[in-house]
N, C-alpha and C positions, 0 to 999 in steps of 0.2 A: 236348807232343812225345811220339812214340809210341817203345815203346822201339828200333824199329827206326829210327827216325831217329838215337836217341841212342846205336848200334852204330856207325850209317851217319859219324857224326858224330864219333866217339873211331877208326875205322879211320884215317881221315885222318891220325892221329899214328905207326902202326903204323911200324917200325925194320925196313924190309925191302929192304935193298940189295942181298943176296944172288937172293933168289927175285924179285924184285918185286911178290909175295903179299899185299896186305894183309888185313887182317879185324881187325872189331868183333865186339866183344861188348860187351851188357846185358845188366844181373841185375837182376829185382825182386826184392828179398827180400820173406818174410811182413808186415814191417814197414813196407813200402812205399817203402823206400828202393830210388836205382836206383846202379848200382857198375858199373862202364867197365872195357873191359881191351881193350889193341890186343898184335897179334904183338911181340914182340921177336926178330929172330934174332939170331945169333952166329955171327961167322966158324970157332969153333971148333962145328960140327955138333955133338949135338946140343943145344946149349948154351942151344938159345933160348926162349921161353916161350909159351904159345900165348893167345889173345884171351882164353878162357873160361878159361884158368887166372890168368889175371890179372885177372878178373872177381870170380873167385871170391875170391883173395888182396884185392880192393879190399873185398870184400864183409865176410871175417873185418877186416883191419884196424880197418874201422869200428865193429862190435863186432855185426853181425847174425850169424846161424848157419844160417838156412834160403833155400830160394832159394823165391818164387812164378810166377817168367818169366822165360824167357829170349829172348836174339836174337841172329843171328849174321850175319852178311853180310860179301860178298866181293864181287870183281868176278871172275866167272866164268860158267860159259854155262848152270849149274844152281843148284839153292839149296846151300850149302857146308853137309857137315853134319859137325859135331865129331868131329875124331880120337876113337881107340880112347881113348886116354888120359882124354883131355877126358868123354868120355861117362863114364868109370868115376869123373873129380871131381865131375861134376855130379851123379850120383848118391850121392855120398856126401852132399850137403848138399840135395838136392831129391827130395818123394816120386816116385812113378811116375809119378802120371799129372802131372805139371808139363809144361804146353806146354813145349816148344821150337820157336821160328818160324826157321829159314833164312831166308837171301832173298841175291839179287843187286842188284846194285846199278845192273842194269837194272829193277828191279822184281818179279821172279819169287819167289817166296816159297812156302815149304812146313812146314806144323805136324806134327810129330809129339810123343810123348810121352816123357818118358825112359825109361819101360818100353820102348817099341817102339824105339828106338834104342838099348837098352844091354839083350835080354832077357836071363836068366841072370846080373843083376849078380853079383857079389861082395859082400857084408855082411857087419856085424860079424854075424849067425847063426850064419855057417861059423866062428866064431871062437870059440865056448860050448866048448869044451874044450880050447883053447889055457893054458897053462900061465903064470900073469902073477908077473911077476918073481923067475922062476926061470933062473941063468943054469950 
């Protein structure tokens, strides 16, 4: 199964009564395992959890740390690409150039790399002279 199937396939469970939105996510980690994550919303905004952030939460749980691929799909009329948010987790646990595949769930599908989707990340670099445990 590719992992777009296994996005396409954990969306299905997504908690989205509010928007009617759903979306899948897969993670391959370096290790080769794959870790699922569908929307959660919450009637209380913005309360809810987004596919790739629960990707990634399935991902730590199970005791991986890096991600090697990603996937994402929705049903929508372009490939659905990760909130702001979403881009700034995925890079914290995936190098740059780590594919990210989009797609809909008509079929349309778009790779980009989490450099090209997130330039300018934030890292811990900016943080080399932050002051640790000093309060």
């Amino acid at each position: 199964m590719s992992l777009i199937q296994d996005a396409a396939r954990v969306r299905e469970n997504a908690h989205a009564p509010y928007s009617g939105f759903k979306v899948g996510a897969a993670i391959r980690s370096v290790e080769g395992r794959v870790h699922l994550g569908c929307n959660v919303e919450n009637v209380a905004y913005p309360q809810g959890t987004c596919a790739e952030a629960g990707a990634i939460a399935a991902m730590i749980a199970a005791g991986d740390r890096r991600i090697a691929e990603v996937a994402v799909i929705a049903d929508c009329p372009a490939p659905v690409p990760p909130c702001g948010g979403c881009r700034q987790k995925l890079a914290e646990f995936a190098a740059g150039d780590v594919v990210v595949t989009m797609a809909t769930t008509s079929g349309a599908t778009l790779r980009m790399t989490v450099a090209a989707l997130l330039p300018g990340a934030f890292d811990a670099g900016f943080m080399v002279n932050a002051e640790k445990g000093v309060s």
